[in-house]
N, C-alpha and C positions, 0 to 999 in steps of 0.2 A: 537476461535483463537484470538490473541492478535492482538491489530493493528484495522481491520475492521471486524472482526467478524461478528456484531452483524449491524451490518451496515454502510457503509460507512461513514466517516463526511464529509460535505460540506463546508470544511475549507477556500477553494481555488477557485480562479475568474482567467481568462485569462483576458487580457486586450492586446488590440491591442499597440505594442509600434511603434507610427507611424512616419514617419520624414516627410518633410516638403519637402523634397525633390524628383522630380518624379522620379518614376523607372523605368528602362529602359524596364522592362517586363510591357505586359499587364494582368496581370492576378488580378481576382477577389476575394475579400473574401465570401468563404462558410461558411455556420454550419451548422450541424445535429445533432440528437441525436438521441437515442434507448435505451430501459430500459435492460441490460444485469448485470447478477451477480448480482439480487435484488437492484440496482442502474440504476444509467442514464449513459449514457458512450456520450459523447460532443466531437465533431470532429472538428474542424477551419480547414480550406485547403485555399491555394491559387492554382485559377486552369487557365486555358484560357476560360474556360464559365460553365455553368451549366450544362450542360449532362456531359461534363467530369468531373465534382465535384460528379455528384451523382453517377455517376458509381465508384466511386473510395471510396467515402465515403460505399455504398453497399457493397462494398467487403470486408473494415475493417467492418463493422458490424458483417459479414459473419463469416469471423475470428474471432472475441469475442464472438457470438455465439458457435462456436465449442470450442471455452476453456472451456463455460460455462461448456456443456456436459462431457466435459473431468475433469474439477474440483470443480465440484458442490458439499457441501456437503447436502443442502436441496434436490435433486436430488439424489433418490433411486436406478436409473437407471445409473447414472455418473459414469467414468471411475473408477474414485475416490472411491467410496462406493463400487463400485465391490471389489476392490483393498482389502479396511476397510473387506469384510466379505469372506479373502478367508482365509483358511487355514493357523496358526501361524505356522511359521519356513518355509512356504513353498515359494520358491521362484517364482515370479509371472510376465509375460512378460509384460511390458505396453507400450503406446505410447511414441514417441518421447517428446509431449510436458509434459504428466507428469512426465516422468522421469528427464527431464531439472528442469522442475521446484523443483522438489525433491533434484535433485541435487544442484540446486542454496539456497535451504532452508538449506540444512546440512551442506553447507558451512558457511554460516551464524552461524548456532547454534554451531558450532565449534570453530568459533573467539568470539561467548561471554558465552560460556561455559555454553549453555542450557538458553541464557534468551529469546532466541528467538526460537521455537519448536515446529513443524506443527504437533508433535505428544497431543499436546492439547485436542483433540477434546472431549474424555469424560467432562474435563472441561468444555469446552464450554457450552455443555449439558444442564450441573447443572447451571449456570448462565443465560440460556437463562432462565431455569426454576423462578430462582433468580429474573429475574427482573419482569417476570409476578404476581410472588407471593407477592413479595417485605420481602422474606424470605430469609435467610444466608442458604445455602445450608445446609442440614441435616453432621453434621460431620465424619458417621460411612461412608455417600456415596460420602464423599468426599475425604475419607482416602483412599477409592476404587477406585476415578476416578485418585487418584494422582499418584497409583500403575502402571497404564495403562500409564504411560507418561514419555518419556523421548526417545530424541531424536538418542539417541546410540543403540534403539531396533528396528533403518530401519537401513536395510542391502541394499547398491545399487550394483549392477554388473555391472559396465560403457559396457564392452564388449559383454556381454548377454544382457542387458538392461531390469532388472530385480531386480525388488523388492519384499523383504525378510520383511513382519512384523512378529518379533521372539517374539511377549506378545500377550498371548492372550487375546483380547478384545481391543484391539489399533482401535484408531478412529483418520483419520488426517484432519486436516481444514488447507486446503490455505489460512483462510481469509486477512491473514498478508502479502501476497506474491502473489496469483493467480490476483488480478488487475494492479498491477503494474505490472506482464509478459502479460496479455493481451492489455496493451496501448502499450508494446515498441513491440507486434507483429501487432497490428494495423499500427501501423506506417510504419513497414514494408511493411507490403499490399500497403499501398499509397505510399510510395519509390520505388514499383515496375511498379507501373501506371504513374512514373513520379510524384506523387505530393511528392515534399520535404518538402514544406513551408507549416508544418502542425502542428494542437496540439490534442493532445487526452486523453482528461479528463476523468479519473472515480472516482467525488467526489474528495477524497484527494489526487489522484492519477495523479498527469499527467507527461504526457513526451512530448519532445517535439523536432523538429527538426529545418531543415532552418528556419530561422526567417521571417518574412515577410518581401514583397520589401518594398525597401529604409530603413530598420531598421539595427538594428544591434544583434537586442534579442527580443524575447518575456518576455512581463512583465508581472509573477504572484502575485497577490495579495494574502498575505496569512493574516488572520486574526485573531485578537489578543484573549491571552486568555482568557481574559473577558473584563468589561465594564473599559472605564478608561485607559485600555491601547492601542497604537496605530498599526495600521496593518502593514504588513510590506511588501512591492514588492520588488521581486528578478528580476533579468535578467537572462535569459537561450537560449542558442540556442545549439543542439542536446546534449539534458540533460533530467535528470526528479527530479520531486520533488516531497515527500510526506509528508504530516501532519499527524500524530496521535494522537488525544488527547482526551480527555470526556467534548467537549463542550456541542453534543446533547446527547452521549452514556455512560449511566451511571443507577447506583439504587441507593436510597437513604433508607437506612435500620437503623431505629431507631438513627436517624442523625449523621447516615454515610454515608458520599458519595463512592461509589464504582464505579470505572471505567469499561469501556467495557474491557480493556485491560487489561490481565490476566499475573499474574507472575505465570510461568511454575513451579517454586521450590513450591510455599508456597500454591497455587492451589487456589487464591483469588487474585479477583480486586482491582487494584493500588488504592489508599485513597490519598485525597489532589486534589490538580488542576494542570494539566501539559499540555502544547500543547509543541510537539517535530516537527522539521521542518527538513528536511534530505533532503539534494541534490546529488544526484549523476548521474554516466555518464548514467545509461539505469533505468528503473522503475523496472523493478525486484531487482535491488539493494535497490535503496530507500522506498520503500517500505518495505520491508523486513524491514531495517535499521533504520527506524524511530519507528518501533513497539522496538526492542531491547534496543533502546538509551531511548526509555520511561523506560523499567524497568527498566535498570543497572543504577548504581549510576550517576549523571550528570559527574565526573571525568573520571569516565571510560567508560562513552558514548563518551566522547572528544578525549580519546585517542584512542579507538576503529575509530573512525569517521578518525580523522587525520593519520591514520594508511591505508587509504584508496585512493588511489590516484586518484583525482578530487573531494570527499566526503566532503561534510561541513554541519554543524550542529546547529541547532539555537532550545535551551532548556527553556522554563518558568515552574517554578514550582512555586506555591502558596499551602503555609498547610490550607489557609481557603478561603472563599470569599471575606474575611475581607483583608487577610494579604497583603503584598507585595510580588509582585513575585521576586524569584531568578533566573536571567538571567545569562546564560552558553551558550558563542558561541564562534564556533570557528575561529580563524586567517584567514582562507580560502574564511567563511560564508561573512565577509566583503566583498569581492573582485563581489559577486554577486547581493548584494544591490543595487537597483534602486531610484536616489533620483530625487524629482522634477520629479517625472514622472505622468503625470494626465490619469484616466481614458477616453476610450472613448464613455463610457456609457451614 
């Protein structure tokens, strides 16, 4: 799947944005974490003490656990792979949470005209193989897996809540889209415990809610495309933000570099260096949105992005190690920018 496939990037640091000023609330900062989705999933809370942080924090885990089940695709057993091997044309009941999620992907792949498209997963396949081998996918099985893809062969029935794969052999990966709906349902969990002032990290993924006391935002540090250039911290409070890019996920094939992230059309890893940074109001957005704004052109990630209301977009692309990167941001992305703001590592 484009985006995180192949494994999350650890693009992104929470950083405490603290004031100086007491708050009138007593409460503590927490953190936990849990390995969920082949990643670490990082929870920050403010609570009134520690039995109530870890009961709250347990419960979002709880919940990311069960998306797991639900959209796994290295799980044989997952909602998801039931789904991939039932019967083409046949329409097929599923959960609440996959069908959301299905349906927030197809809306996506709609606004950029298939460059973002959970129907990938043959793809995927062939590149997870790609990078073990440090081999270009064989052509004849790649001309095969291209067949299998394209995001107009799921049928959803909002009212039945039922999906329809009409190719046979269709294989779908949330990797681009199931993290980012698992932080902004974690989050939830802890909005219903009472904890508001929360953040929940998976790797590139996080979302985030009430800021913590005496602040006004939570400051993420997102990190630069490579060596040389500088990092860059946003402000968010009940937002999410996601990075896509091939800092760690990539092959490098007879000195080509090929990204994790797959363009759906051409059925091959983006080439060059890009880190994409997408803000929007819940993590199944951005997430989604930052996998898309990597393949499509920088121009038409901007006006896609700005087309988006609360959506802002921050683009580096570099053709080599060597060259200069080409910076593409949008109007909006300013207005989030944190300056003079110090860690409190």
């Amino acid at each position: 799947m484009p985006g995180c496939a192949f494994g999350a990037i650890a693009f992104l640091h929470c950083i405490n944005y603290a004031s100086t000023l007491a708050s009138a609330e007593s409460l503590e900062r927490h953190e936990f974490e849990a390995r969920h989705m082949g990643t670490t999933f990082r929870v920050v809370l403010y609570a009134p003490d520690r039995p109530a942080a870890e009961t709250a924090a347990k419960a979002a885990f709880v919940r990311v656990g069960e998306l797991d089940r639900v959209m796994s695709d290295y799980d044989a057993r997952s909602e998801l792979m039931r789904l991939c091997r039932s019967e083409s044309g046949k329409p097929v009941q599923v959960s609440e949470d996959l069908f959301e999620v299905l349906r927030a992907a197809q809306e996506v792949s709609r606004k950029t005209d298939g460059a973002f498209d959970v129907t990938v997963g043959p793809l995927v396949r062939l590149w997870r193989d790609a990078r073990r081998t440090q081999q270009l996918p064989d052509p004849k099985e790649l001309a095969a897996a291209k067949s299998k893809v394209g995001y107009k062969g799921v049928v959803l029935d909002q009212e039945k809540r039922t999906v329809t794969l009409t190719v046979p052999g269709m294989r779908l990966d949330l990797g681009g889209i199931g993290k980012g709906y698992a932080a902004d349902e974690a989050l939830k969990v802890l909005g219903k415990r009472g904890i508001t002032r929360a953040l929940v990290a998976a790797s590139g993924d996080i979302a985030v809610g009430d800021p913590p006391p005496g602040a006004d935002a939570w400051v993420v540090e997102v990190a630069p495309l490579g060596k040389g250039m500088p990092a860059r911290r946003v402000k968010l409070a009940n937002a999410a933000v996601s990075t896509s890019g091939d800092l760690e996920q990539y092959v490098e094939i007879k000195g080509v570099r090929y990204s994790h992230v797959l363009d759906p059309k051409t059925g091959l890893g983006l080439v060059g260096r890009r880190s994409v940074t997408v803000i929007a109001r819940r993590g199944v957005q951005s997430d989604s949105l930052s996998t898309a704004a990597s393949i499509l052109p920088p121009a038409k990630a901007l006006t896609l992005i700005d087309s988006i209301d609360g959506a802002a977009v921050y683009i580096a692309v570099k053709e080599s190690d060597d060259a200069e990167a080409r910076i593409t941001a949008s109007k909006r992305f300013r207005h989030y920018l944190a300056h003079d703001v110090h860690s409190d590592k």
